[in-house]
N, C-alpha and C positions, 0 to 999 in steps of 0.2 A: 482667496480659496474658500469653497461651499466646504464644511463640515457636515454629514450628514449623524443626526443625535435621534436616538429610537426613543418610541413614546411610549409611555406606560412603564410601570416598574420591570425590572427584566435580570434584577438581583439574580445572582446564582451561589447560592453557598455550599460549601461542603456537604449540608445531607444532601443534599438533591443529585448532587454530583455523584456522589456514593451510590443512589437508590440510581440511579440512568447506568450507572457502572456494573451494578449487580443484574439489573433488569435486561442486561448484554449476552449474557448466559456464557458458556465455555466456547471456546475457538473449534469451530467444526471442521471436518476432514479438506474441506474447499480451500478453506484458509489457511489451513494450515503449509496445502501446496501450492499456494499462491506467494505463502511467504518465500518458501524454500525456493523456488522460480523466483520470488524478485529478490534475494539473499543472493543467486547466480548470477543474472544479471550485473549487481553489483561487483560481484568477483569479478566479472569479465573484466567489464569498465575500469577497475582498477587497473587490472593486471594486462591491459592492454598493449602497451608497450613492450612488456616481458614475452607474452605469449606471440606478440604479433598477429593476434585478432583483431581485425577492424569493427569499432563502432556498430557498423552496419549489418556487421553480421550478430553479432553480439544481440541484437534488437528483434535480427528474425529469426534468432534459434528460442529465444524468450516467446517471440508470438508462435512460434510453430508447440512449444513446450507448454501454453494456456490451451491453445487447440486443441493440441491432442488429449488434454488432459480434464477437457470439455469446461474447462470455466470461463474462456472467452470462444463465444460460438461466432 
């Protein structure tokens, strides 16, 4: 088995991590209904069985809900 090992120092410590965390800024309105959209998703999937929604639909009421919502064109 090839192990592939990166060259040059490539350390990542705590501030750096912190200063790329902060330089991220606040969650903007896109994301935030992107999350709520894949927050349902998830519900579905779960609750699959219960509701007796299929998978399949479950997936294209998700892409129809990015569409109309313009964050997946």
């Amino acid at each position: 088995m090839v192990l592939y090992r990166p060259s040059g120092d490539k350390a990542c410590d705590r501030q750096k991590v912190q200063a790329m965390y902060l330089n991220l800024g606040p969650i903007i309105k896109d994301e935030k209904v992107a999350l709520a959209i894949l927050l349902g998703y998830v519900c579905l999937w779960i609750m699959e069985q219960k509701l007796g929604i299929p998978a399949a639909v479950t997936a294209i009421l998700g892409l129809c809900f990015l569409s109309v919502s313009g964050i997946s064109t």
